[in-house]
C-alpha positions as CSV (number, residue, x, y, z in Angstrom):
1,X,77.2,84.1,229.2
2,X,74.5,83.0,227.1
3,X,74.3,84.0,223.5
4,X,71.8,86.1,222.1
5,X,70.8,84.3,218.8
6,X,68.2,86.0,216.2
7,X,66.7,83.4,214.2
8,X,65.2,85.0,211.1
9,X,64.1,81.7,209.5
10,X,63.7,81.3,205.5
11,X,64.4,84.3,203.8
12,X,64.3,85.1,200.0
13,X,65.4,87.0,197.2
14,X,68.7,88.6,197.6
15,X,70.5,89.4,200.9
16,X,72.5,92.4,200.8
17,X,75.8,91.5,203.2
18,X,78.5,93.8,204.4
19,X,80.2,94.8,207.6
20,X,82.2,97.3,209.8
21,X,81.0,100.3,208.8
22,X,83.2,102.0,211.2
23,X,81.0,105.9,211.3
24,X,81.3,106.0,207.8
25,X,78.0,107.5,206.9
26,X,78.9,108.7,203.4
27,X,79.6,104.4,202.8
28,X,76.4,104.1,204.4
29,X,74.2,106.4,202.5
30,X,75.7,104.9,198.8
31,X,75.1,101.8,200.0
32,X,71.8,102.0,201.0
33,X,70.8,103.6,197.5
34,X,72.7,100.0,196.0
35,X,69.9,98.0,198.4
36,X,67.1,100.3,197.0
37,X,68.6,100.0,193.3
38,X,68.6,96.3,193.8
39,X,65.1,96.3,194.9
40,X,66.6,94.2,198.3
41,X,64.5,94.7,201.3
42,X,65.9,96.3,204.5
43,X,65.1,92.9,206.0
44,X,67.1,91.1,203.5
45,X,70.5,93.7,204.4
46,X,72.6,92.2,207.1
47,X,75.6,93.7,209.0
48,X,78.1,91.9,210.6
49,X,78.5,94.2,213.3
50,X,81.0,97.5,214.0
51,X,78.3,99.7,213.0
52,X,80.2,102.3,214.5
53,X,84.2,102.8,214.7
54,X,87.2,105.2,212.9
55,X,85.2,107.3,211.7
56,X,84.1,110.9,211.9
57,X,80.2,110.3,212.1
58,X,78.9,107.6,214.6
59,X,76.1,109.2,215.9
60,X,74.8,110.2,212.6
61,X,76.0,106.7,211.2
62,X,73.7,105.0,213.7
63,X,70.5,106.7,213.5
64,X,70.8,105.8,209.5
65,X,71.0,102.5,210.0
66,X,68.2,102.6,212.7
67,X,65.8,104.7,210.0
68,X,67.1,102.2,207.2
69,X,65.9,99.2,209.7
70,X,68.3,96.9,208.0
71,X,69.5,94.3,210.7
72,X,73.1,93.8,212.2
73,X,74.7,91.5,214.9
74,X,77.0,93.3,217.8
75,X,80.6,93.7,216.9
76,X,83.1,94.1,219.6
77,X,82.5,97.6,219.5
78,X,79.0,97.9,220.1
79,X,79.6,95.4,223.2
80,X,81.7,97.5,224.5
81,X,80.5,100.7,224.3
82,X,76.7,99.8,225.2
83,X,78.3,98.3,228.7
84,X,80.8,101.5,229.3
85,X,84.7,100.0,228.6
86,X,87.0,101.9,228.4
87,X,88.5,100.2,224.8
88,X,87.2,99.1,221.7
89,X,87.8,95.4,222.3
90,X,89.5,95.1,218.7
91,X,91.9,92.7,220.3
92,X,94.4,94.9,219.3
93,X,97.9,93.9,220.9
94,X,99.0,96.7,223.4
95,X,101.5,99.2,222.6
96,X,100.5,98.6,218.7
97,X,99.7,101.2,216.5
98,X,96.4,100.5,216.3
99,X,95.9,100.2,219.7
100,X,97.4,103.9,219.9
101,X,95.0,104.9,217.0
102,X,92.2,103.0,219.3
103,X,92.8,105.3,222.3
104,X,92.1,108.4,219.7
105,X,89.1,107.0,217.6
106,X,86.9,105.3,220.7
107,X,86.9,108.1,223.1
108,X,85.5,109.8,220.0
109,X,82.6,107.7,219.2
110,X,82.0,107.3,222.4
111,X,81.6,110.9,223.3
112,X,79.2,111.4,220.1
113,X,76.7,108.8,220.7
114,X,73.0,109.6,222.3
115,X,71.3,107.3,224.6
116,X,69.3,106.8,221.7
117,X,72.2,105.1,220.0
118,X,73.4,102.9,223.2
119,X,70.0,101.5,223.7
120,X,70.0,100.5,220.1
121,X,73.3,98.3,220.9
122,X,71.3,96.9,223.7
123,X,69.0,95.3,220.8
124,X,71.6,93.6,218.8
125,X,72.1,89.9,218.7
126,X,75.4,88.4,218.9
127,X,74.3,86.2,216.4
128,X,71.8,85.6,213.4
129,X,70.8,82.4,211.8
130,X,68.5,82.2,208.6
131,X,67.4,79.3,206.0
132,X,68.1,80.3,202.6
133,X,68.2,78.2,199.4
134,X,68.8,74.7,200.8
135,X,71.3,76.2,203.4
136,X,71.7,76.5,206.6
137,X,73.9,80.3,207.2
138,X,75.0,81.7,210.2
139,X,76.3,85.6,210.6
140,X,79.2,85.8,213.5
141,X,81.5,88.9,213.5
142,X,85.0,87.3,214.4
143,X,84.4,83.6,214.8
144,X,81.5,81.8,216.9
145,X,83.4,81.5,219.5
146,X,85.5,85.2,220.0
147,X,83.7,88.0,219.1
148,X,87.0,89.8,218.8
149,X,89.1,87.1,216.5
150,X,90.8,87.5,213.3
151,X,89.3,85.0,210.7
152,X,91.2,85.6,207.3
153,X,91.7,83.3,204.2
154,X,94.4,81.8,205.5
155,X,93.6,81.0,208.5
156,X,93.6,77.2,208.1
157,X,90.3,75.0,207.3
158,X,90.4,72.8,210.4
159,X,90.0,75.9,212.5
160,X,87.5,77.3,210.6
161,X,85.5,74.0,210.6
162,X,84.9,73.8,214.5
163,X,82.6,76.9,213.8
164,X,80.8,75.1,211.1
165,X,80.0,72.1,213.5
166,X,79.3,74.0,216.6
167,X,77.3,76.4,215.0
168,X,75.6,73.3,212.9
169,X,75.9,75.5,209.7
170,X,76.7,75.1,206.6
171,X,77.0,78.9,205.4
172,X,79.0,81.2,208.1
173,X,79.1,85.0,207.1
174,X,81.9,86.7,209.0
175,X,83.2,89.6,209.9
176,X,85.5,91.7,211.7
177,X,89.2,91.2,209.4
178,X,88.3,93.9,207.2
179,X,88.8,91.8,203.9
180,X,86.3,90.5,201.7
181,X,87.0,86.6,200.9
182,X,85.3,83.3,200.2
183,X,86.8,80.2,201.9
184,X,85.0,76.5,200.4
185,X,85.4,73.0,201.8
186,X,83.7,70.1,200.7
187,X,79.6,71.9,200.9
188,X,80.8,74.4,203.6
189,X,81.2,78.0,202.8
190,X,82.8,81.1,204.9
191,X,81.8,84.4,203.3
192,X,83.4,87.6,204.2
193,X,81.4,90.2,202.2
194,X,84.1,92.8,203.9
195,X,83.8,96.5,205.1
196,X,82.2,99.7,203.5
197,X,83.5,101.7,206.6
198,X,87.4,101.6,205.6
199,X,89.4,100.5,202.2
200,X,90.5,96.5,201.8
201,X,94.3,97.5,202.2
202,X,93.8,96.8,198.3
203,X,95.3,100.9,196.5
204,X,91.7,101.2,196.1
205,X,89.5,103.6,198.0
206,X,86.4,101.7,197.2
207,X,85.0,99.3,199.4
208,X,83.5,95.8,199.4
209,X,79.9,93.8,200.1
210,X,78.4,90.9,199.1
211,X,75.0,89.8,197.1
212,X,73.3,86.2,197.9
213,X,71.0,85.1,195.1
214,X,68.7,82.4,195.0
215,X,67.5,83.1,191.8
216,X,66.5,79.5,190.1
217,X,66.6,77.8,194.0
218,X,70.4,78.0,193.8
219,X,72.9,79.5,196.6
220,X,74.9,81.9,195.0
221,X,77.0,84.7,196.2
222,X,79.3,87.3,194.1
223,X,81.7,90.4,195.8
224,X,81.3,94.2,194.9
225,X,83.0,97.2,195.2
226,X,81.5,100.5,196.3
227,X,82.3,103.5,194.8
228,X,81.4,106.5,197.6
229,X,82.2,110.0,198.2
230,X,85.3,109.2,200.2
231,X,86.9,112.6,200.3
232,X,84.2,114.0,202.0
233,X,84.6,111.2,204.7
234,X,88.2,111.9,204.7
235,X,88.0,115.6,205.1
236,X,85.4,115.0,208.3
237,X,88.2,113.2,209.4
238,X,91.0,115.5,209.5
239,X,89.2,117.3,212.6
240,X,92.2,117.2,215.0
241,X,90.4,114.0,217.2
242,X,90.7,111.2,214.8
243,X,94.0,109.5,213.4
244,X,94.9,111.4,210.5
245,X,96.4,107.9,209.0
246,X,93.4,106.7,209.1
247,X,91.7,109.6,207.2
248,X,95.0,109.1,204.2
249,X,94.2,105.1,204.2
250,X,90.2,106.3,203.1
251,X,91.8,107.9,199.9
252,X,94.9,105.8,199.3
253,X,93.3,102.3,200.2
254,X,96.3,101.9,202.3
255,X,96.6,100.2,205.8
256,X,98.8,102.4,207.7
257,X,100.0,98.6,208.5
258,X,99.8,95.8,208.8
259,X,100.6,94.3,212.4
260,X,97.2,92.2,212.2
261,X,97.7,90.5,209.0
262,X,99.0,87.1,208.6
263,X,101.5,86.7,206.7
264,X,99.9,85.2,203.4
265,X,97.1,89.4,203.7
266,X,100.1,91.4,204.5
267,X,102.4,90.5,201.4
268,X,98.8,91.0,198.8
269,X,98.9,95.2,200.5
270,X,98.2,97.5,197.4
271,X,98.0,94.3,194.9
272,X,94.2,94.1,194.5
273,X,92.1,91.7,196.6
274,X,92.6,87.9,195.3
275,X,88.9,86.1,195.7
């Protein structure tokens, strides 16, 4: 299949960068307010993709993002719940406890969301490509090749650099790990600005985005945390549907575990996140 590829051209000022906001409209709403505070145009704010997911609000998450007009790609789950599956697509291995979690949280979201919400999906690119500050960036939500893959720090360079020269970038924004990180080799860069929707498996319930600057014609990027009303969020959750470790991990910052983590992510759980 083809690849639906937004091409956005040059774009300036700074780009507001963040993913997986997994129905958390309480991460959504502070966030937001950060884009206005910046003075950062909804054009300028990118998502990469899982727009909806564990959380207790997708249909209101949505139509937030929709009246905020910022842009997004598709993440696994927007795939597959604008064609109908029956599972997220998280790549999940079977008989895991996420994928039991799964078969709790995407029957959920997929019973909340209006036609309204699906047709947006329909809109989203798999892909987005924009010029900014000398460099070429790409936005892909696993890798450029599987929407559904796990791309962490460690995952070594040489892998990594078959996206760069497919994709002819030399910026990739990525998504989909749930951890914020910064990978550089030589003058290529892969920038996770990580997820608002759920904590960084870091003891900290705040969450994590990224800034681009091109103040002075320069390519520059720095991490943030966001501070949100969390309990609220976590309190939706407890509503007898949703896993209830997934509602503790929003307060404790806490992965209930971590069967997807290499091993280099799953030793740093609860010690901060290293950038």
């Amino acid at each position: 299949m083809d690849k639906k590829i937004e091409h956005l051209g040059q774009l300036k000022g700074k780009v507001l960068l963040f993913g997986g906001v997994y129905s958390n409209l309480q991460a959504l709403e502070a966030l937001k307010q950060v884009a206005e505070r910046e003075q950062i145009a909804a054009a300028n704010c990118i998502c990469t993709g899982d727009i909806v997911g564990y959380c207790a609000q997708p249909e209101e998450t949505v139509q937030l993002f929709k009246l905020w007009n910022a842009r997004s790609i598709a993440g696994n789950v927007e795939i597959q719940l604008r064609e109908g599956a029956q599972d997220c697509g998280c790549d999940f291995r079977k008989g895991s406890r996420c994928d039991g979690f799964s078969q709790q949280w995407y029957p959920f979201a997929q019973s909340k969301l209006s036609k309204n919400s699906l047709a947006f999906m329909e809109t989203l690119p798999d892909h987005i490509t924009f010029n900014y500050a000398g460099k070429s960036v790409s936005v892909v939500h696993g890798s450029f090749f599987n929407t559904s893959e796990f791309i962490y720090k460690s995952t070594p360079w040489e892998y990594k650099q078959t996206n760069f020269n497919f994709s002819n970038s030399d910026v990739i924004i990525g998504g989909h790990c749930g951890l914020p990180f910064n990978h550089t080799n030589d003058d290529n860069l892969w920038l996770n600005p990580g997820v608002i929707g759920m904590p960084a498996n870091d003891g900290n319930p705040n969450v994590w985005y990224a800034i681009l600057d091109d103040a002075q014609e320069n390519f520059t990027f720095k991490h943030h945390t966001l501070d949100y009303n969390y309990k609220l969020t976590s309190k939706l959750m407890n509503n007898g549907l949703l896993p209830q470790e997934y509602a503790r991990t929003i307060v404790t910052g806490i992965w209930d575990n971590t069967e997807i983590l290499p091993e280099v992510e799953s030793g740093l759980q609860g010690f901060g996140i290293q950038l």
